[in-house]
C-alpha positions in Angstrom: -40.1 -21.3 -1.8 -36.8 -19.7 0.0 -34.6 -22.5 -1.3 -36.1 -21.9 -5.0 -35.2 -18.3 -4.5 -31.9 -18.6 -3.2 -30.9 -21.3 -6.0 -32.4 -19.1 -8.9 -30.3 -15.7 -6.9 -26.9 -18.0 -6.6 -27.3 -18.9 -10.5 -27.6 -15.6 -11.3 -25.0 -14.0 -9.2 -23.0 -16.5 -9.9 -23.1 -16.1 -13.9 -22.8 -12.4 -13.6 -19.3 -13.1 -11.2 -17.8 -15.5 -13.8 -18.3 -12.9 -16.4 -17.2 -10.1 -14.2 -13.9 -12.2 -13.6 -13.3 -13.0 -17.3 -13.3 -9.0 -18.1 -11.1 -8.2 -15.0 -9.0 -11.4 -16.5 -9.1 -10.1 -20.1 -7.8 -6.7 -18.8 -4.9 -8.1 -16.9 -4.1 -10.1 -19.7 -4.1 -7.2 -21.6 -1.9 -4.8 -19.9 0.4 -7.3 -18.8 0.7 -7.9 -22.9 0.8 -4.2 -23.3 4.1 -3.9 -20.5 5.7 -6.7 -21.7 5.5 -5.2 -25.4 7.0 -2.2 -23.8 9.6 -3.3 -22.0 10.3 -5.4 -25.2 11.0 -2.3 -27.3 13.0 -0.6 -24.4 15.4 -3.1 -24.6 15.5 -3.5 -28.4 15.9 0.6 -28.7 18.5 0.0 -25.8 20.4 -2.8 -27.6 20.3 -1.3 -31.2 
C-alpha cells in the first residue's frame, strides 16, 4: 500500500519537475536569445 503510494507520488512529482525544468529551460533560452540579439545590434550600431 506505501510502495503503491510512493510510486504513484514519484510519477507525479516527477512529471510536474520535468515540466517545471522545460519552462525554466525555455526561459533561459529565451533571454539568453534576447541578450545575444542585443549585444548583436550594439555592435552593428557601433560598427556602422
Amino acid at each position: 500500500m506505501v510502495n503503491k503510494l510512493t510510486k504513484d507520488y514519484l510519477r507525479r512529482n516527477t512529471r510536474c519537475h520535468i515540466q517545471r525544468y522545460k519552462r525554466v529551460r525555455l526561459m533561459q533560452i529565451s533571454s539568453s536569445l534576447y541578450y545575444y540579439s542585443m549585444v548583436n545590434v550594439k555592435m552593428l550600431a557601433f560598427y556602422f
